[in-house]
C-alpha positions in Angstrom: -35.0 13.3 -0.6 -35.1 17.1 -1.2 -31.6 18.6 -3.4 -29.8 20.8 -1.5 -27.8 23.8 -4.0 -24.8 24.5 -2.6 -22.6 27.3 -3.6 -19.1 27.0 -5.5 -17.2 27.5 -2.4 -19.6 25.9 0.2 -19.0 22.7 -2.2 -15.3 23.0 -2.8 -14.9 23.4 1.0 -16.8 20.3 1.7 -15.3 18.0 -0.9 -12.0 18.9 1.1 -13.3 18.2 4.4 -14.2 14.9 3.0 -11.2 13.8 1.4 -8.8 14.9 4.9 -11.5 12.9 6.7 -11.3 10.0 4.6 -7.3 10.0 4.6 -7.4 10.4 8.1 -9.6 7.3 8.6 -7.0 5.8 6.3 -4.1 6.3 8.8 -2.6 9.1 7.1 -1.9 12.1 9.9 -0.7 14.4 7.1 -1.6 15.1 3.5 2.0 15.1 2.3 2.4 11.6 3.2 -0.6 10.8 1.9 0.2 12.7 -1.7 4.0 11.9 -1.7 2.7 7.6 -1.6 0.0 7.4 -4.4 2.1 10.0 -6.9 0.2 13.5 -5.9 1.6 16.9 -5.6 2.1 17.9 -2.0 1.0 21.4 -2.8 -2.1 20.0 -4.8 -3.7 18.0 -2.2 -3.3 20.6 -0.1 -5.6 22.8 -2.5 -8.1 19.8 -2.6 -8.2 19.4 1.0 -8.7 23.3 2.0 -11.7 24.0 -0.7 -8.7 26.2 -2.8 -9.0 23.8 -6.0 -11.0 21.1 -7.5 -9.9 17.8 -8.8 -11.2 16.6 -11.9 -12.6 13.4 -12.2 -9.6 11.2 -12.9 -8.2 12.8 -10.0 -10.7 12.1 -7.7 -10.8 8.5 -8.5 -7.3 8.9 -8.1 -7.8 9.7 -4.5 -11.3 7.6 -3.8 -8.4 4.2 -5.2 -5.7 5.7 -2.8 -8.3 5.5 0.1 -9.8 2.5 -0.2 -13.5 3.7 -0.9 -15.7 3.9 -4.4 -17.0 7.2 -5.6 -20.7 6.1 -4.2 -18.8 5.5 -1.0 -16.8 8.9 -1.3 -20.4 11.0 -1.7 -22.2 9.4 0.7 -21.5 11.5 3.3 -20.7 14.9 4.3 -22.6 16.5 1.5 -25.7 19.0 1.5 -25.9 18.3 5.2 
């Protein structure tokens, strides 16, 4: 399997894309519902979800427990494609 380098953005962009798709699957319509249940900041998610921020680690297993999915699970799709 060849790496694919992805840019700062390109990468912060699809890490968002992949948490709004995983809480959508999940059965949250909104991010604010989705933040206000498992104790994140409405605006913060929002920043995760559209590429603006990234979470740190704890964070993001924060968010892989709130949805249901490992971190192996979390990666295994939607990057370097």
């Amino acid at each position: 399997m060849s790496k694919v380098h992805l840019t700062k953005e390109a990468y912060l962009k699809q890490l968002g894309a992949r948490i709004r798709t995983l809480r959508i699957a999940a059965g949250y319509t909104n991010h604010e519902t989705f933040a206000y249940k498992h104790g994140f900041g409405r605006s913060q998610m929002n920043r995760y979800e559209t590429g603006k921020t990234e979470p740190g680690i704890h964070t993001l297993h924060r968010i892989c427990v709130a949805l249901g999915v490992t971190e192996e699970e979390f990666f295994s799709e939607g990057f370097g494609e």
